[in-house]
TORRO-688151 format. One record per residue: x, y, z of N, C-alpha, C, O, CB in turn; residue in three letters; residue number from 1. Coordinates in steps of 0.02 Angstrom, whole numbers, plus 32768, in hexadecimal, padded with zeros to 4 digits. Glycine has a CB too. Example, Ala and Ser with C-alpha at 12.3 -4.5 7.8 and 13.67 -1.06 7.14 Angstrom:
% residues 2
<neast:8294 nnorth:7EE4 nup:8186 caeast:8267 canorth:7F1F caup:8186 ceast:8294 cnorth:7F5B cup:8186 oeast:82C8 onorth:7F5A oup:81A7 cbeast:8235 cbnorth:7F20 cbup:81C4 resn:ALA resi:1>
<neast:8282 nnorth:7F90 nup:8162 caeast:82AC canorth:7FCB caup:8165 ceast:8285 cnorth:8002 cup:818A oeast:829E onorth:8039 oup:8192 cbeast:82C0 cbnorth:7FE2 cbup:811E resn:SER resi:2>
//
This chain:
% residues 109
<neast:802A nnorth:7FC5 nup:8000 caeast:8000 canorth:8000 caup:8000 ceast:802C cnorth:803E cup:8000 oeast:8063 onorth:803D oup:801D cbeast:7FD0 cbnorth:8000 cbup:803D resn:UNK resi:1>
<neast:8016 nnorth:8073 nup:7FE0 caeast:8044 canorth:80B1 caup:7FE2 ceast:801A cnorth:80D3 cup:7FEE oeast:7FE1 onorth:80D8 oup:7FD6 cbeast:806D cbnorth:80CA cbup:7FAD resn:UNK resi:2>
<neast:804B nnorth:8102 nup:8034 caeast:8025 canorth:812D caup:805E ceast:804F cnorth:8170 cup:803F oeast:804E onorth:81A6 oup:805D cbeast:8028 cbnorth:811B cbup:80B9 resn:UNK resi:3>
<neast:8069 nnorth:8169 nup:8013 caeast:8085 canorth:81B9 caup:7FFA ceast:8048 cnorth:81F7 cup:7FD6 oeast:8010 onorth:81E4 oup:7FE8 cbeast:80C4 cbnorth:81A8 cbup:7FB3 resn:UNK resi:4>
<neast:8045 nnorth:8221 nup:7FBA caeast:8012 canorth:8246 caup:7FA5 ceast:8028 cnorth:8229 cup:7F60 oeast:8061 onorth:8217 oup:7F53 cbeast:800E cbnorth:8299 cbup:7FB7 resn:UNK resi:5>
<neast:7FE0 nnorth:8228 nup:7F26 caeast:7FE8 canorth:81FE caup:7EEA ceast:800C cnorth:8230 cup:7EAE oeast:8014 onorth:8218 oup:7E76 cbeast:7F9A cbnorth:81DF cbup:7ED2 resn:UNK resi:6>
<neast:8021 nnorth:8277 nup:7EBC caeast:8020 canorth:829C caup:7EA0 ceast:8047 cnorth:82F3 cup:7EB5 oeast:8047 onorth:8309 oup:7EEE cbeast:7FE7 cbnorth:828E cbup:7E97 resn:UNK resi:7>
<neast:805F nnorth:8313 nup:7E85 caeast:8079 canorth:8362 caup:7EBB ceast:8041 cnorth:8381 cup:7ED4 oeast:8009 onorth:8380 oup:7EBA cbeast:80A1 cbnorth:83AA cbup:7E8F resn:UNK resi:8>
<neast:8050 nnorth:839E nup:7F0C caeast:8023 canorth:83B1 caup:7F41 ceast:800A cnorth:8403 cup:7F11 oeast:8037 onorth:8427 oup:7EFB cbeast:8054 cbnorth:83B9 cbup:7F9F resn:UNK resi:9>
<neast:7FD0 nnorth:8410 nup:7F0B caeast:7FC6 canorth:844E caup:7EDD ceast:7F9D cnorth:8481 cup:7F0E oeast:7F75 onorth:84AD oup:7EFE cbeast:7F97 cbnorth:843A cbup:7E90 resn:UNK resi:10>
<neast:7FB4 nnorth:846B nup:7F52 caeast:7F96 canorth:84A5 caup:7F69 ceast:7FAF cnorth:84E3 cup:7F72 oeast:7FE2 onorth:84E9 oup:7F4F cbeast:7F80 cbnorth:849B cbup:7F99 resn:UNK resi:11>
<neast:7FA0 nnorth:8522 nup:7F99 caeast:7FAA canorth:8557 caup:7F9F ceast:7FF0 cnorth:8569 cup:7FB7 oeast:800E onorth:855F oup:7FEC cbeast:7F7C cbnorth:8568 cbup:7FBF resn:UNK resi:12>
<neast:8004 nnorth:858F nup:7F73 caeast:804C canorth:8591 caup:7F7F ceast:806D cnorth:85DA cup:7FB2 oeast:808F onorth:8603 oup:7F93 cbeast:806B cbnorth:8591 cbup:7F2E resn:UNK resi:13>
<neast:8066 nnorth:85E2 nup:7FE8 caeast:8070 canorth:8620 caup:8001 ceast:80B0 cnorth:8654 cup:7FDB oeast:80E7 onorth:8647 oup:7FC4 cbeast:807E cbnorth:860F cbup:804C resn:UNK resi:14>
<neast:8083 nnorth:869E nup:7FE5 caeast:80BF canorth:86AE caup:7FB9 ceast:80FA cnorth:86D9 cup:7FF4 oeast:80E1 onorth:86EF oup:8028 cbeast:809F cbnorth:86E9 cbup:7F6C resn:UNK resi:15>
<neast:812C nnorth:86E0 nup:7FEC caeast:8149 canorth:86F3 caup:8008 ceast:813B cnorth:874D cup:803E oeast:8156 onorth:8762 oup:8071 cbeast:8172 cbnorth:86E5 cbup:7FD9 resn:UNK resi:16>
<neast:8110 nnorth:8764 nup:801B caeast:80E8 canorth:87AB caup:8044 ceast:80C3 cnorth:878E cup:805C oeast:80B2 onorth:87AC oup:808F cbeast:80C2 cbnorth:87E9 cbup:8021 resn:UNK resi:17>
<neast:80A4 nnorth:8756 nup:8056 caeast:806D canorth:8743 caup:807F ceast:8095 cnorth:8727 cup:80D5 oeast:8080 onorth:8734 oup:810D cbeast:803F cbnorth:86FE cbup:804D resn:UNK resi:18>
<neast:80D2 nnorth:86FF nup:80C3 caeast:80EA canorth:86F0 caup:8106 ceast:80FB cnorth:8735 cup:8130 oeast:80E6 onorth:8737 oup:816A cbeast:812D cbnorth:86C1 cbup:80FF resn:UNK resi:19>
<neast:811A nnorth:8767 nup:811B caeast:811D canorth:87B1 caup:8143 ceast:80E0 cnorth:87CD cup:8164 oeast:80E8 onorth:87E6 oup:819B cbeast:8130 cbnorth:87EA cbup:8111 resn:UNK resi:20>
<neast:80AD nnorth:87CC nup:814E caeast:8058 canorth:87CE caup:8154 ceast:804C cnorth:87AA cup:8186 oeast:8028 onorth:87C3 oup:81B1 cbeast:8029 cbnorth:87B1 cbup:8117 resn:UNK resi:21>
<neast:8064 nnorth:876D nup:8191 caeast:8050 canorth:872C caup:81C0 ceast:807C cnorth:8747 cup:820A oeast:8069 onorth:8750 oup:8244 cbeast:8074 cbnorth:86CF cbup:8197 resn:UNK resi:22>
<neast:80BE nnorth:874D nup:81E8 caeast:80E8 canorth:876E caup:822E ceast:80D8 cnorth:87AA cup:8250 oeast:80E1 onorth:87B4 oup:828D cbeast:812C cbnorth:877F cbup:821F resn:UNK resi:23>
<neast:80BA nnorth:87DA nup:821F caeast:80A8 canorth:881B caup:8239 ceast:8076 cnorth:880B cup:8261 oeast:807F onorth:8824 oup:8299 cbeast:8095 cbnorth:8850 cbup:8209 resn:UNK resi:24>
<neast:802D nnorth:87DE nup:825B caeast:8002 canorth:87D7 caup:8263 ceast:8015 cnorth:87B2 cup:82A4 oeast:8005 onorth:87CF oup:82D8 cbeast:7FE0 cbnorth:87C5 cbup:8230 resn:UNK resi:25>
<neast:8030 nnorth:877E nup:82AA caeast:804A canorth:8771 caup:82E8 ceast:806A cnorth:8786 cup:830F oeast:8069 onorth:8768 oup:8345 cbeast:805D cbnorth:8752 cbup:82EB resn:UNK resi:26>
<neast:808E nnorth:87B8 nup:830B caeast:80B5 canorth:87E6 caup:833C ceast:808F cnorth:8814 cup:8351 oeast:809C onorth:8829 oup:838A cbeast:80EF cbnorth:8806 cbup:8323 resn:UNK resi:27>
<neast:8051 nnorth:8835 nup:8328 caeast:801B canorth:8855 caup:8343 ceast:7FF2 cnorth:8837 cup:8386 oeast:7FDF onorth:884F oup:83BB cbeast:7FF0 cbnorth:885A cbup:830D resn:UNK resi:28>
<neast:7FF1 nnorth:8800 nup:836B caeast:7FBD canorth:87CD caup:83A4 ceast:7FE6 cnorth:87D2 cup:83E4 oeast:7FD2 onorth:87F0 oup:8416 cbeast:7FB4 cbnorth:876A cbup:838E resn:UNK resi:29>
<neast:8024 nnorth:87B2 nup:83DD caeast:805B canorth:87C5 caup:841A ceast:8053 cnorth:87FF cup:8442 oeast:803A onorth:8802 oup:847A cbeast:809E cbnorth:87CF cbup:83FF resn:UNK resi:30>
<neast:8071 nnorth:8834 nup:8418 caeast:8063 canorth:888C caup:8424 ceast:8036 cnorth:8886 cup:8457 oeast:8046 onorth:888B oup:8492 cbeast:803F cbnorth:88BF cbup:83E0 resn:UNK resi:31>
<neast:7FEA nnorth:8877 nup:843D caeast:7FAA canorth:888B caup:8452 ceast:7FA3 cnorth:8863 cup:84A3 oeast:7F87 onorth:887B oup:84D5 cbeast:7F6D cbnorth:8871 cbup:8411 resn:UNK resi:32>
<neast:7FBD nnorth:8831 nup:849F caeast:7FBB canorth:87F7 caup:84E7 ceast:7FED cnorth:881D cup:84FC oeast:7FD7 onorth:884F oup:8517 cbeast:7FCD cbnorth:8797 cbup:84E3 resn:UNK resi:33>
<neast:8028 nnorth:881B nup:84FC caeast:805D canorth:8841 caup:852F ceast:8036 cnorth:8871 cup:855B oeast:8025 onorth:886A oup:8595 cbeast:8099 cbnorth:8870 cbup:8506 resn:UNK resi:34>
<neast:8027 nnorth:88BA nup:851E caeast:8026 canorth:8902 caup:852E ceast:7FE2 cnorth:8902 cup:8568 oeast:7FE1 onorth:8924 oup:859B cbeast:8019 cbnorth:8938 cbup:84DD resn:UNK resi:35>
<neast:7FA9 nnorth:88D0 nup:8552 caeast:7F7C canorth:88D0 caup:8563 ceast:7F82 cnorth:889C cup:858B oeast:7F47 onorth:8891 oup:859B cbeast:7F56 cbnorth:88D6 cbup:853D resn:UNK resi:36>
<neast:7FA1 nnorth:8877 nup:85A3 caeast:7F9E canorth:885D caup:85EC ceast:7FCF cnorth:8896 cup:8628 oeast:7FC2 onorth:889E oup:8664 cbeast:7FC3 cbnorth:8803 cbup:85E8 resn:UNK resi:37>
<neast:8000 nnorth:88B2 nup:8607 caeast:802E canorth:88E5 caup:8638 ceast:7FE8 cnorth:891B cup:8648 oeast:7FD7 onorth:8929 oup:8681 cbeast:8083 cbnorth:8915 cbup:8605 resn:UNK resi:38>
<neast:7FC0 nnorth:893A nup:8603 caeast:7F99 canorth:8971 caup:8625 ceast:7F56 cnorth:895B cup:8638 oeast:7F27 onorth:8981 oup:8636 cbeast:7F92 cbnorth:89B0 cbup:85FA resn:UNK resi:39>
<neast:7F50 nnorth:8917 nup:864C caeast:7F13 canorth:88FE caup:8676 ceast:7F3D cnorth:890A cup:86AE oeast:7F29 onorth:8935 oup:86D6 cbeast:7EF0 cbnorth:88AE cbup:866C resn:UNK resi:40>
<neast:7F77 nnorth:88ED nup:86BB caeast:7F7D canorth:88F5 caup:870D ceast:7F86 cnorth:894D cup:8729 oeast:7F73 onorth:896B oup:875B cbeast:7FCD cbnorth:88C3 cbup:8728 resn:UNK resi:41>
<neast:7FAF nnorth:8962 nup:86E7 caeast:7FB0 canorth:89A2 caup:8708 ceast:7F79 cnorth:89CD cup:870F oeast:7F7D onorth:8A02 oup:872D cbeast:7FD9 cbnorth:89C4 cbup:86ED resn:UNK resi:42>
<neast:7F2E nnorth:89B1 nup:86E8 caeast:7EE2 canorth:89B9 caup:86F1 ceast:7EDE cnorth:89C6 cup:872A oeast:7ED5 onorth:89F9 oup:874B cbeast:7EB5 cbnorth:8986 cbup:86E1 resn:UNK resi:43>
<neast:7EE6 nnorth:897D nup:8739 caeast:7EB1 canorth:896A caup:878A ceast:7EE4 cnorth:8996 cup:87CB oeast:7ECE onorth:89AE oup:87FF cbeast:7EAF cbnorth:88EE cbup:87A4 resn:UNK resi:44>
<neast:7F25 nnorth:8998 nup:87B5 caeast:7F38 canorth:89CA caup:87ED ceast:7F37 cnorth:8A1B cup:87E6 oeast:7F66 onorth:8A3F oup:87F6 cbeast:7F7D cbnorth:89BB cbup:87FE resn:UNK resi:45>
<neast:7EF2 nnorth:8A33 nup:87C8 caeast:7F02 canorth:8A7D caup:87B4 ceast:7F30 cnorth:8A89 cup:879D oeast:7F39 onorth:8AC2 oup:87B3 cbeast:7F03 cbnorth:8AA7 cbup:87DB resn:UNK resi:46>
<neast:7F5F nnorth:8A7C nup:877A caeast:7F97 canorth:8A9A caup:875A ceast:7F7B cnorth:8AC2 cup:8706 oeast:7F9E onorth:8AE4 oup:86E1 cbeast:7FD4 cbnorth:8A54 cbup:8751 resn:UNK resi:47>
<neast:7F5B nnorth:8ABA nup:8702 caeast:7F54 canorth:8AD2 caup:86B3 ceast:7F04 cnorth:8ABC cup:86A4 oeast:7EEA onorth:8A84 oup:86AB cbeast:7F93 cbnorth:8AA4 cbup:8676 resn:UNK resi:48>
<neast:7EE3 nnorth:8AFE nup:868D caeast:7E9C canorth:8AF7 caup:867B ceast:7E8A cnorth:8ABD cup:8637 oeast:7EB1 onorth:8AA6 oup:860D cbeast:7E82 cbnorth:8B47 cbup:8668 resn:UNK resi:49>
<neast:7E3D nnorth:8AB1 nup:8641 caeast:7E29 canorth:8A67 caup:8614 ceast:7E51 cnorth:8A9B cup:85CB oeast:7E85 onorth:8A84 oup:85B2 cbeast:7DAD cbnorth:8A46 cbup:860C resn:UNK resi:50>
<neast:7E3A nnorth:8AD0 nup:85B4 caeast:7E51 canorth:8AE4 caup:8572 ceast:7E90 cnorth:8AE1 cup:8559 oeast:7E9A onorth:8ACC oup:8520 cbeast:7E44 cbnorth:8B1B cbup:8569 resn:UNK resi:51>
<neast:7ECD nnorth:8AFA nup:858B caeast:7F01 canorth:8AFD caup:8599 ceast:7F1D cnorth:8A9E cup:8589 oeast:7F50 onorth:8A88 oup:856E cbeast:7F02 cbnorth:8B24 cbup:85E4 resn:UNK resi:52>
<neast:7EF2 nnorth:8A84 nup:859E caeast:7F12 canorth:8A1A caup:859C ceast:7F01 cnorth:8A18 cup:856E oeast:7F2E onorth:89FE oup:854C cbeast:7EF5 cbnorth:89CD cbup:85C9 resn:UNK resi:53>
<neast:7EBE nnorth:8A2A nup:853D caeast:7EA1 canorth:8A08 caup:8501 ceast:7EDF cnorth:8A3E cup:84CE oeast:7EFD onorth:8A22 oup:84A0 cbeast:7E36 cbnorth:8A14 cbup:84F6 resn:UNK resi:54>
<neast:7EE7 nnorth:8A71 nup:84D6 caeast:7F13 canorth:8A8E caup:8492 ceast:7F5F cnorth:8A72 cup:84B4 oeast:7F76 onorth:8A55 oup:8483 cbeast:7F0E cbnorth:8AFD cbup:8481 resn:UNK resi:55>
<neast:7F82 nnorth:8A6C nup:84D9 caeast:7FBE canorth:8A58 caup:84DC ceast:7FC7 cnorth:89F7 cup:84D4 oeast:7FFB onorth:89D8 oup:84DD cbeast:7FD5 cbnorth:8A7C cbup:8523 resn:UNK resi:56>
<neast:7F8F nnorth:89E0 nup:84C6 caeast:7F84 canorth:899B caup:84C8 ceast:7F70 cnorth:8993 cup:8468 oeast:7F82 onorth:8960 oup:844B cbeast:7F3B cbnorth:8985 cbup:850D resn:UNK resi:57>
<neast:7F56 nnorth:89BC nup:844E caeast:7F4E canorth:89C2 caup:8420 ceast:7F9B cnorth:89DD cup:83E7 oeast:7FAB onorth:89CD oup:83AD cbeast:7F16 cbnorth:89E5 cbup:842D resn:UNK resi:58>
<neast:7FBC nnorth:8A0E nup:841D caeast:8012 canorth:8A1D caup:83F1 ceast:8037 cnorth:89DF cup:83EB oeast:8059 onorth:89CF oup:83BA cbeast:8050 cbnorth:8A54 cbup:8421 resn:UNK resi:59>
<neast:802C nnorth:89B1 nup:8430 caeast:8060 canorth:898A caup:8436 ceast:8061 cnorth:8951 cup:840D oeast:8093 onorth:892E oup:8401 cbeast:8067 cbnorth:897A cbup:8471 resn:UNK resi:60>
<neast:8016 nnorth:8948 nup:83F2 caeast:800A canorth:8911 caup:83C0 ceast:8018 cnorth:892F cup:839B oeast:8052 onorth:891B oup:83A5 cbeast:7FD3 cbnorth:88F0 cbup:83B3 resn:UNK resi:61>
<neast:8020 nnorth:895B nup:8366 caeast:8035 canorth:8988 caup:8321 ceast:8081 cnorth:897D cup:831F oeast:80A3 onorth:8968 oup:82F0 cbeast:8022 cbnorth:89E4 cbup:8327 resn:UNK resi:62>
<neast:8093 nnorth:898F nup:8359 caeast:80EB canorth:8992 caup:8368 ceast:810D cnorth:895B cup:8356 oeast:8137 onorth:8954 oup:832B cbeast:8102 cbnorth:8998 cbup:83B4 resn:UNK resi:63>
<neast:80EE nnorth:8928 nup:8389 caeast:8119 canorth:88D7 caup:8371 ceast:80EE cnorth:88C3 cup:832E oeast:810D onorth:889F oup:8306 cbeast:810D cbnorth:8886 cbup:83BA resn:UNK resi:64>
<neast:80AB nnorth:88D5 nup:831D caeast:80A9 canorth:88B0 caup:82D8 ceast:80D0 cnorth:88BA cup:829E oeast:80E2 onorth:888F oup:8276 cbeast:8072 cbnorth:88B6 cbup:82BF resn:UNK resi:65>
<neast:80DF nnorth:890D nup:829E caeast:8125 canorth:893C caup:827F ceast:815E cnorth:8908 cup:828A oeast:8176 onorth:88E5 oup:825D cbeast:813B cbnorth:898F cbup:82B2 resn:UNK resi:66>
<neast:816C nnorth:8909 nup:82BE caeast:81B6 canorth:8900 caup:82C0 ceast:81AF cnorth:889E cup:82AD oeast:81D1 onorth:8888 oup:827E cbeast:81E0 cbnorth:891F cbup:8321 resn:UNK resi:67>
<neast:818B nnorth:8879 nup:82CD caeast:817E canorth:8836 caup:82A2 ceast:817B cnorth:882A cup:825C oeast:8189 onorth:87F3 oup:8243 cbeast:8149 cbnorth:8820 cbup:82B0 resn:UNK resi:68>
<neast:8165 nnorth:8865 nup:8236 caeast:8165 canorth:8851 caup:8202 ceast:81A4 cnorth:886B cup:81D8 oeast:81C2 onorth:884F oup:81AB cbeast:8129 cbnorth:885F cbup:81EC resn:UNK resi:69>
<neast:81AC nnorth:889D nup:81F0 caeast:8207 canorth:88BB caup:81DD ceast:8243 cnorth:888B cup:81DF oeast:826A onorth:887E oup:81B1 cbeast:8224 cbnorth:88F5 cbup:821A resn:UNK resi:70>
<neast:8242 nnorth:8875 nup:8219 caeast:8255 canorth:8839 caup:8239 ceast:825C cnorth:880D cup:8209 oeast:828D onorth:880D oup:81E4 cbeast:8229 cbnorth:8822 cbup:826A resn:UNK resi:71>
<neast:822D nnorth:87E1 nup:8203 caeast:8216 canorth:87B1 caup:81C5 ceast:8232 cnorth:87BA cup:818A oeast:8258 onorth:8794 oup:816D cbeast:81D2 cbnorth:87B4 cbup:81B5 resn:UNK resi:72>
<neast:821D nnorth:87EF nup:8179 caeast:8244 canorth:881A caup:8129 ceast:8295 cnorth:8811 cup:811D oeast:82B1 onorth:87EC oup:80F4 cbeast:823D cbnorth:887D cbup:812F resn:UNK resi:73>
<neast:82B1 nnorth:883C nup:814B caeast:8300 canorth:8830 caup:8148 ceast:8330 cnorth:87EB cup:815E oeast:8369 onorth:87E0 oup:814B cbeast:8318 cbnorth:8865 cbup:8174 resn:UNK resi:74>
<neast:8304 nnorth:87BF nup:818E caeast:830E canorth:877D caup:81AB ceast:8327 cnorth:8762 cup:815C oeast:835F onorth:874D oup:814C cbeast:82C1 cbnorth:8754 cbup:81D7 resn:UNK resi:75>
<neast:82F2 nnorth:8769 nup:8137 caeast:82F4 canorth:8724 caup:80ED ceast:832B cnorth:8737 cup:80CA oeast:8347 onorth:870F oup:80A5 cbeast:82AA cbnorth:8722 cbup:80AA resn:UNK resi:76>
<neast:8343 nnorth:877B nup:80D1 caeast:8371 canorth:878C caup:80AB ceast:83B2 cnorth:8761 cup:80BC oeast:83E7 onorth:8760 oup:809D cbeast:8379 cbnorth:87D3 cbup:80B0 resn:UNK resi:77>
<neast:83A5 nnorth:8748 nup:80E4 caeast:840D canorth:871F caup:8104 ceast:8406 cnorth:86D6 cup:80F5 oeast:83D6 onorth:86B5 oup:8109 cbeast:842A cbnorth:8721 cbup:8179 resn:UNK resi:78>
<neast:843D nnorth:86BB nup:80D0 caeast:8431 canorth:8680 caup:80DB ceast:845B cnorth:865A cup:811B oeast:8463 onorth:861C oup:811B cbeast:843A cbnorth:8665 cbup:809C resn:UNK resi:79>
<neast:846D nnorth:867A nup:8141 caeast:848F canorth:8657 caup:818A ceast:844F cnorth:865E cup:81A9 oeast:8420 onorth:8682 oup:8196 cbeast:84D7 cbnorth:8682 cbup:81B9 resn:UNK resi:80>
<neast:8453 nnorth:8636 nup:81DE caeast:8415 canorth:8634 caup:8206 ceast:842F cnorth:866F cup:8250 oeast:8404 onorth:8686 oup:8275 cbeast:83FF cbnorth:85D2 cbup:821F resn:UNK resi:81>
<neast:846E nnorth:867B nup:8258 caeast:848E canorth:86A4 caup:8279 ceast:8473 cnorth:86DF cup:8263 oeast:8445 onorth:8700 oup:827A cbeast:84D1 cbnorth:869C cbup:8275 resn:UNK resi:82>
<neast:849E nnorth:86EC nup:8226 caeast:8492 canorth:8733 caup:8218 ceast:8440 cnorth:874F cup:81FE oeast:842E onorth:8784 oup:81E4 cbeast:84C8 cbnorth:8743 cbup:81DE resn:UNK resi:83>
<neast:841C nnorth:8715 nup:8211 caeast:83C9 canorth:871F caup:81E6 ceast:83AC cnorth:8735 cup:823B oeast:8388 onorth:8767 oup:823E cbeast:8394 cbnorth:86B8 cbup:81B1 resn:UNK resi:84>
<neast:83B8 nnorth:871A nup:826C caeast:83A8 canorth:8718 caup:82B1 ceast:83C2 cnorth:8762 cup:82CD oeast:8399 onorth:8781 oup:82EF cbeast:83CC cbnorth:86D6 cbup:82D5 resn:UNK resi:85>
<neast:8401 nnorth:877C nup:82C2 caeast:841A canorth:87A6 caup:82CC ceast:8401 cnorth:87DA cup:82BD oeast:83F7 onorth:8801 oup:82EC cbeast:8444 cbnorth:87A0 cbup:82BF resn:UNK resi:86>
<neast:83E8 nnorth:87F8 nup:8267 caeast:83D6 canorth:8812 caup:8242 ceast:83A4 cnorth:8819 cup:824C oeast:8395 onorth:8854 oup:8248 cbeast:83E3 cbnorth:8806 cbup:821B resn:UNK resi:87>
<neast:835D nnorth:87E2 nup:825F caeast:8321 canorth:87F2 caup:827E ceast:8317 cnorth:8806 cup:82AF oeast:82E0 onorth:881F oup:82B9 cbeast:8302 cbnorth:87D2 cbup:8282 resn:UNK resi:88>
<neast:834E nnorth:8803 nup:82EC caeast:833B canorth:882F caup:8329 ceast:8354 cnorth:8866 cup:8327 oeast:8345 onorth:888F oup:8352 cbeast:834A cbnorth:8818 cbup:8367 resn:UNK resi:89>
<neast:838A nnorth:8878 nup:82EC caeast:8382 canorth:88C4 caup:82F3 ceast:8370 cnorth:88EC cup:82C7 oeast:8388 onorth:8924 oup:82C4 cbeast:83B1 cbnorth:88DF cbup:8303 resn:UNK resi:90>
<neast:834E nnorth:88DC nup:82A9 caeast:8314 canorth:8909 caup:8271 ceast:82C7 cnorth:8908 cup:828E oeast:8299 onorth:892B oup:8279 cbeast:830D cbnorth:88DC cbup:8219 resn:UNK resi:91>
<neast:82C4 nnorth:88D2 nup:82CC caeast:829D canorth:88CF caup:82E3 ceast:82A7 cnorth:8901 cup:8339 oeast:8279 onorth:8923 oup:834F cbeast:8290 cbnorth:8889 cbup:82D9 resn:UNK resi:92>
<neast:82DC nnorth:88FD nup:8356 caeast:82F4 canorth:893C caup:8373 ceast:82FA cnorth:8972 cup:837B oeast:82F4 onorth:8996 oup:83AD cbeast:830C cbnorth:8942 cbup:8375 resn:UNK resi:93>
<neast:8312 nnorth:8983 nup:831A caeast:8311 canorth:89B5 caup:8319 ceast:82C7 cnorth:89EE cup:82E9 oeast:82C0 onorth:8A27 oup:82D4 cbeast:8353 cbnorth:89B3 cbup:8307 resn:UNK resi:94>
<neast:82A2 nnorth:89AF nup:82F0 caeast:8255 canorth:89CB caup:82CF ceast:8218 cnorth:89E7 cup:8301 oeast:81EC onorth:8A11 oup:82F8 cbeast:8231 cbnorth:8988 cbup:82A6 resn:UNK resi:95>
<neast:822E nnorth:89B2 nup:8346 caeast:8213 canorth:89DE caup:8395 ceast:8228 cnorth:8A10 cup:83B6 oeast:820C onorth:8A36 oup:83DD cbeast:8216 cbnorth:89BE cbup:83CA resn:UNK resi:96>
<neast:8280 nnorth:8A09 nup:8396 caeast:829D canorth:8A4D caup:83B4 ceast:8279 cnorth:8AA0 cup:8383 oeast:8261 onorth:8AD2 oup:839E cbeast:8304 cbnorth:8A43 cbup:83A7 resn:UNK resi:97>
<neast:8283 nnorth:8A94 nup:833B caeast:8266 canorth:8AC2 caup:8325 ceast:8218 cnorth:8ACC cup:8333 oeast:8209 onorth:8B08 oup:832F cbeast:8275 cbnorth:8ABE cbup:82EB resn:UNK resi:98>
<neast:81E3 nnorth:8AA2 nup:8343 caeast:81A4 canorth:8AC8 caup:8342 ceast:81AB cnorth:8AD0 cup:8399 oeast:818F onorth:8B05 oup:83A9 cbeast:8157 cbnorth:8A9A cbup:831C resn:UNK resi:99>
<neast:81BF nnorth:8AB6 nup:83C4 caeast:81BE canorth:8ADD caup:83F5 ceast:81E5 cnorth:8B13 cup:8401 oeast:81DA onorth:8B32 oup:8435 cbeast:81C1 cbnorth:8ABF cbup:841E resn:UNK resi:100>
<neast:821C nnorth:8B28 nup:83D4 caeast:823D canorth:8B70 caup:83D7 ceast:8206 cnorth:8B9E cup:83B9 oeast:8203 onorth:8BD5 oup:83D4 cbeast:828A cbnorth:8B77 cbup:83AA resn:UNK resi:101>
<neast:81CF nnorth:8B91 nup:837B caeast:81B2 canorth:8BBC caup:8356 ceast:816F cnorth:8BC9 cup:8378 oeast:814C onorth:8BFB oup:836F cbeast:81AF cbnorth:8BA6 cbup:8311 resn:UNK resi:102>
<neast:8161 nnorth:8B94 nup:83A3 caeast:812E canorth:8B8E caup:83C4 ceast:812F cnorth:8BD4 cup:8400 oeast:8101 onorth:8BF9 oup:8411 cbeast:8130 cbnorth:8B41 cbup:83DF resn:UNK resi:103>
<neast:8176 nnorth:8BD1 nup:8415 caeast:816E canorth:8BF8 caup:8470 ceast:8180 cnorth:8C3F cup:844A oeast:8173 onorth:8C75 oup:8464 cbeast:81BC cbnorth:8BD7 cbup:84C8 resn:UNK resi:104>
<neast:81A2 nnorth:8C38 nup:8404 caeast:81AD canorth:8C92 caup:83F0 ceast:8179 cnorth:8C9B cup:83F7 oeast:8168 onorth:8CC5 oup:8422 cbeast:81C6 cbnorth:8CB5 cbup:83A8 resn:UNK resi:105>
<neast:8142 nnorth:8C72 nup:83CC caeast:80DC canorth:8C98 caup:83C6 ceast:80CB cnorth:8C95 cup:8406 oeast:8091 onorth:8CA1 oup:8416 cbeast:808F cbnorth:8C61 cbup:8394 resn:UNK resi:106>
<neast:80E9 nnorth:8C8B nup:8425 caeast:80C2 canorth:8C88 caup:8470 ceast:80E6 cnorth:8CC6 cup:848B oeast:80C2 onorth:8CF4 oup:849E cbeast:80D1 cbnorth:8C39 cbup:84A7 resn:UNK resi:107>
<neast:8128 nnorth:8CCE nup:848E caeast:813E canorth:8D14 caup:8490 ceast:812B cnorth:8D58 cup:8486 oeast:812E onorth:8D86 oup:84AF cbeast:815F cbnorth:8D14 cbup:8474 resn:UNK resi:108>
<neast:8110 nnorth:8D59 nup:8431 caeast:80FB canorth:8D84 caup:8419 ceast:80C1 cnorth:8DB3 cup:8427 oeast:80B6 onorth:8DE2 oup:8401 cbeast:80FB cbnorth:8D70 cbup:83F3 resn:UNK resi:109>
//
């Protein structure tokens, strides 16, 4: 009996923007659980009003879905798994460092 498939598999071939999409989309989800379990607790201890948790819970998912999918992007570019690992944490580093520098100028302003 042959348990192999009878034939090439013709299903859905992901395209390569679509995996960046998938990472962004998952690093959002992350974002959103982190930011929003830190500003539930800092909720329940008065530290910061409900509006104040829902918009800073709402940046932090934007932030890591940004930087996940940036991340992702420059990762594929390496073929070492070193320098692909390397390269994703700091494009992904340096993609939180910039929107939270651009973020606190507008908050400055």
């Amino acid at each position: 009996m042959n348990y192999y498939y009878p034939g090439p598999y013709t299903g859905q071939q992901g395209s390569p923007e679509r995996g960046y999409y998938e990472m962004a989309r998952i690093g959002a989800v992350a974002g959103l659980c982190g930011t929003g379990a830190r500003n539930l607790y800092r909720l329940r201890n008065a530290e910061i009003s409900r509006s104040d948790a829902v918009f800073d819970t709402l940046r932090g998912s934007a932030t890591a879905g940004l930087a996940a999918g940036a991340a992702s992007l420059v990762a594929t570019q390496f073929r070492s798994p070193v320098a692909s690992f390397l390269a994703g944490i700091a494009t992904g580093t340096a993609v939180v460092y910039g929107l939270e520098r651009a973020m606190a100028k507008g908050e400055g302003a």
